[in-house]
N, C-alpha and C positions, 0 to 999 in steps of 0.2 A: 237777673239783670245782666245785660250786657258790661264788658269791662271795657270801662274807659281810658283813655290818657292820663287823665287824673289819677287813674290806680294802679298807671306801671309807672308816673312819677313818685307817687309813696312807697311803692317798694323797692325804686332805686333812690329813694331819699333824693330826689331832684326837682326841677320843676315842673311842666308840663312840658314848655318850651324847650325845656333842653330837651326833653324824650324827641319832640318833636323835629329840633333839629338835627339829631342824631340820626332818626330814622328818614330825613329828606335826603339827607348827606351834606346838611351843612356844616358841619362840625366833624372834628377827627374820630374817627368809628373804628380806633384801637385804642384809646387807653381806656383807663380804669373808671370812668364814668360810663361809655360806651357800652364797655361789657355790662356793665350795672344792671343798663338799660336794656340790653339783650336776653339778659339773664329774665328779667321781670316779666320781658314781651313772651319769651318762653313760659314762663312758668304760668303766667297767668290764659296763655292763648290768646294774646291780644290781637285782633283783627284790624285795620287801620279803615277810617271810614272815610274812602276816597270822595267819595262826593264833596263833604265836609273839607277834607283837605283843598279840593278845590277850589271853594269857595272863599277860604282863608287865606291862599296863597293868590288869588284870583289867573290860576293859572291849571290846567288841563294836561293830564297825560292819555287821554283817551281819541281815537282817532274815526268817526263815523264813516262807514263806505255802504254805498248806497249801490246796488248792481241792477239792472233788469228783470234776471230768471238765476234763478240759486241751481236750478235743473238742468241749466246749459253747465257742458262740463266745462266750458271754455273760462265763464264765469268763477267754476269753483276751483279752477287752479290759479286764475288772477286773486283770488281770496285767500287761498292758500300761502301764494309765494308775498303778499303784502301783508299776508299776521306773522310770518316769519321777519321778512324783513321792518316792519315797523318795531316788533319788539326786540330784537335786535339794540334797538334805541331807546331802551325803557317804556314803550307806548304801547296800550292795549288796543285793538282793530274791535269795535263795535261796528255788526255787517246786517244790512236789514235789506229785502227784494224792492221794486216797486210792482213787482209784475207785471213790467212793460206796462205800466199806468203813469202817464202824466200827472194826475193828480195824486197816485199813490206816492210819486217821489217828493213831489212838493212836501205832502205832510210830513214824510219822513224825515226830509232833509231841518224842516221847520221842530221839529219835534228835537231831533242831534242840535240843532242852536241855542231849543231853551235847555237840555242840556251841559250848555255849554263845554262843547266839544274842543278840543284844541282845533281841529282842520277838518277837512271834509275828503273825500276821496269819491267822486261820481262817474258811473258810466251814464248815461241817461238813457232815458226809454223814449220813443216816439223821436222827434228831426232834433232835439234839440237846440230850436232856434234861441229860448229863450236864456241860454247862454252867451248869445250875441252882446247882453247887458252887461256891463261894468259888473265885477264880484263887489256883492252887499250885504252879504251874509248875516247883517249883526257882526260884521266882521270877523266870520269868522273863515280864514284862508280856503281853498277849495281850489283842487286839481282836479281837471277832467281828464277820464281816460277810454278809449279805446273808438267811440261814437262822438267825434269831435265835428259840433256843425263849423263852415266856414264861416271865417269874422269869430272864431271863438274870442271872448272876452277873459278868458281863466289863462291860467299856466294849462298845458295840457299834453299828454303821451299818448303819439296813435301808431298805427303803422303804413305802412306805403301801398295802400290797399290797391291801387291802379297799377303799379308797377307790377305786384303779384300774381292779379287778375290777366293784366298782358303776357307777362309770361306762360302762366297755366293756359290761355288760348292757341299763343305760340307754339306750347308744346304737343297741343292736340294737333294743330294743322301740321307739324313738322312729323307727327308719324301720323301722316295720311287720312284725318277726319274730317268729314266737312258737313255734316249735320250734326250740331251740337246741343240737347236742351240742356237749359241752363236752369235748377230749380234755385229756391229761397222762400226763407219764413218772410211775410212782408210785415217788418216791424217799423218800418217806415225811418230806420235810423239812418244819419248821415254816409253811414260808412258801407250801409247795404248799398246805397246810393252811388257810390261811388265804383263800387266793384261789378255792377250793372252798365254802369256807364263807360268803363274800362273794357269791358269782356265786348259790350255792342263793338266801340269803333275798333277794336282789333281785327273781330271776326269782317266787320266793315270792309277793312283794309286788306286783310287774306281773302276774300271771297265766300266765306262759311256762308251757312245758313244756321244762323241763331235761333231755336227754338224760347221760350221763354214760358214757365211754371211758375207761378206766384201762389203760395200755399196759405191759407189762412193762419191763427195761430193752431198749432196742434198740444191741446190741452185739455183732451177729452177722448176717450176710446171713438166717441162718433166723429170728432175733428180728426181724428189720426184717420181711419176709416175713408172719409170724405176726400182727404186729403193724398191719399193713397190712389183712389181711385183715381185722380186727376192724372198724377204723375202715369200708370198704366194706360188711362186713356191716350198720351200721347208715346207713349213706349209702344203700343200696338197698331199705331197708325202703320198705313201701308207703305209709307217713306218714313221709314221710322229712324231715330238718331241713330249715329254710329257712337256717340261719348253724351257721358255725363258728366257736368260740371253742376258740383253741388256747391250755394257760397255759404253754409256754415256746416256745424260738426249736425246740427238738427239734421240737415236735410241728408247729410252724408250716410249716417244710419236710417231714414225713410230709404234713402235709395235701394240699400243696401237691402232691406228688407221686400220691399216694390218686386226685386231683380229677381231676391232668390224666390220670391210667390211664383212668380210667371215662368221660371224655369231657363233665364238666363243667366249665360255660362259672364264670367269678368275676367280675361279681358275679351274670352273669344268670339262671342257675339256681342258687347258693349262693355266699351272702355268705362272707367270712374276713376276722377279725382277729385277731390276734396277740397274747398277752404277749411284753413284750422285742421290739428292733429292731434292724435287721442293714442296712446298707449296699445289698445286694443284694436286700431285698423293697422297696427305694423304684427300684432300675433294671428290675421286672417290669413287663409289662402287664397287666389294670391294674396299681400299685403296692399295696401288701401294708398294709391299717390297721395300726396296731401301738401298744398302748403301750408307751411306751421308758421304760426306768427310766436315772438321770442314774451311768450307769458314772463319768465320772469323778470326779463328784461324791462317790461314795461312796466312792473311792480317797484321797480327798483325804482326806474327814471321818475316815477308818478312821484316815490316817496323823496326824493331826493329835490324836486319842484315842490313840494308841500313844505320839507325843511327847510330850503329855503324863503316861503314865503312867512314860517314861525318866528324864523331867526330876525327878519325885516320884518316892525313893527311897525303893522301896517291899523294905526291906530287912529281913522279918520273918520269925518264925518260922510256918511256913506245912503243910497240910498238904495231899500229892496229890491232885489229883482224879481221878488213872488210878490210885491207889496201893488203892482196897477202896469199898466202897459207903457208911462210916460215916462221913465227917470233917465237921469244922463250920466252917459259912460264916463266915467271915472277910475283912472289909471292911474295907483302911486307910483309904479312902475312898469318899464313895458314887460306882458306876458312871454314866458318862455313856451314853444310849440316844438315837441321834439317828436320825430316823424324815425317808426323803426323799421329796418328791412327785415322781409319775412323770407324763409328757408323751405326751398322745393324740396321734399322727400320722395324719391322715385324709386317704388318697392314692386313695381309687375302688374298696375292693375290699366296700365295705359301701356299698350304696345300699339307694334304698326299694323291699320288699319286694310 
């Protein structure tokens, strides 16, 4: 049978409650009760049943984060740098996909509630309008991060995806391109949106010619395949681009791979820069432009909006946002939206044209 609380208070001759507050830290955990108690939890290998404890305490150290694709590495280092920093704070990061499914995130998220999660951590998959609603969580706090629709109703951490996107155009027209396609996975998120919408009226304004590649998802030898093929069909057109602007780390490696099939040289026959930056496009020959968006950065700010939505007892009568299409926005206070600048890395694969 498993060992209980009950059997490391009989062997430190206490109560249950005191084990119990010893090992919360509610109670001083140096003298000679404490030890007692350490001593017991040792000897017996007592294991602590969090869940239970949560229930008891009606209070949660557990933090749900909900991503899109576990596959994108962009994802797995915003996962990475928020299971470090959340625990940091005593808090364990529970991380589940929706795989770019609207309804996959719903369940999940609903699933971390009956849970009862301390907070939430969301990028979302698809527009994310229906964060427009008042947070209703069952009350349970929730930051969104990185695909923030406009009119967000949450606290939320993104980055300055227009500024980045103008720059990265800016920089191809300033060494001498002017046919540019522009690829992306169409995940139909706010923020792909955004850096489309940025790259168009730049090139607008400089005179470019924007080419534009919308890729299905690639989640399948014959999607990658399919999708390959597109990107070369317009690589071999007879006015073919001079630069490639890929807007995530996805398509930055399609490119990459598209380029070297057809037996183009980077930069010398076609420039390539990147949204998002990855360890392994600065060890290529040449090394891979890239703007980097500040991952840890926004693990930190996402966690630091979620503490303070734990700290502020935000304990009202509230109504679903996955519960029907009617309910009303309700604000116990107003959302923090914190917007970060992203870092051009210029390593050789964008020269003059």
């Amino acid at each position: 049978m498993p060992v209980t609380i009950n059997d490391v208070a009989r062997m430190a001759a206490v109560s249950p409650g005191t084990v119990s507050n010893v090992l919360n830290g509610r109670r001083s955990q140096e003298d000679v009760i404490a030890t007692a108690v350490f001593r017991a939890v040792k000897t017996l290998n007592y294991r602590v049943n969090e869940a239970a404890s949560n229930l008891r305490l009606r209070q949660s150290r557990i933090i749900g984060m909900v991503v899109p694709d576990l596959r994108n590495p962009f994802f797995s280092r915003l996962i990475d740098s928020a299971q470090r920093i959340v625990g940091l704070d005593g808090y364990r990061l529970f991380v589940t996909s929706s795989r770019e499914s609207v309804k996959v995130e719903i369940d999940e998220i609903a699933s971390f509630v009956r849970w009862k999660v301390a907070g939430l951590l969301v990028a979302p998959s698809g527009d994310g309008r229906r964060y427009r609603k008042a947070n209703a969580l069952d009350e349970v706090p929730c930051v969104i991060l990185d695909r923030v629709p406009s009119g967000c109703a949450f606290d939320s951490v993104s980055v300055d995806d227009a500024a980045a996107c103008t720059a990265g155009i800016e920089r191809l027209a300033n060494t001498g391109h002017r046919r540019i396609l522009l690829t992306y996975v169409d995940t139909k998120a706010p923020n792909l949106a955004l850096r489309i919408d940025a790259c168009e009226r730049a090139a607008d304004r400089l005179g470019l010619e924007l080419l534009r590649e919308s890729c299905p998802a690639i989640d399948s030898p014959e999607a990658q395949q399919l999708s390959d093929h597109r990107i070369a069909r317009v690589l071999n057109r007879k006015c073919a681009p001079d630069a490639l602007f890929s807007l995530s780390i996805i398509t930055t490696r399609q490119a990459l791979r598209v380029l070297g099939q057809s037996g183009r040289r980077i930069p010398e026959d076609v420039s390539l820069l990147g949204f998002d930056d990855s360890q392994w496009l600065e060890s290529l020959h040449p090394g891979i432009d890239a703007i980097a968006q500040p991952v840890e950065a926004m693990a930190e700010a996402g966690w630091q909006a979620l503490v303070a939505r734990l700290q502020t007892d935000l304990r009202g009568s509230r109504k679903g946002i996955f519960e029907g299409d009617h309910q009303e926005s309700v604000s116990d206070r107003s959302c923090t939206h914190t917007v970060l600048d992203c870092e051009a890395r210029w390593r050789g694969s964008v020269q003059q044209s």
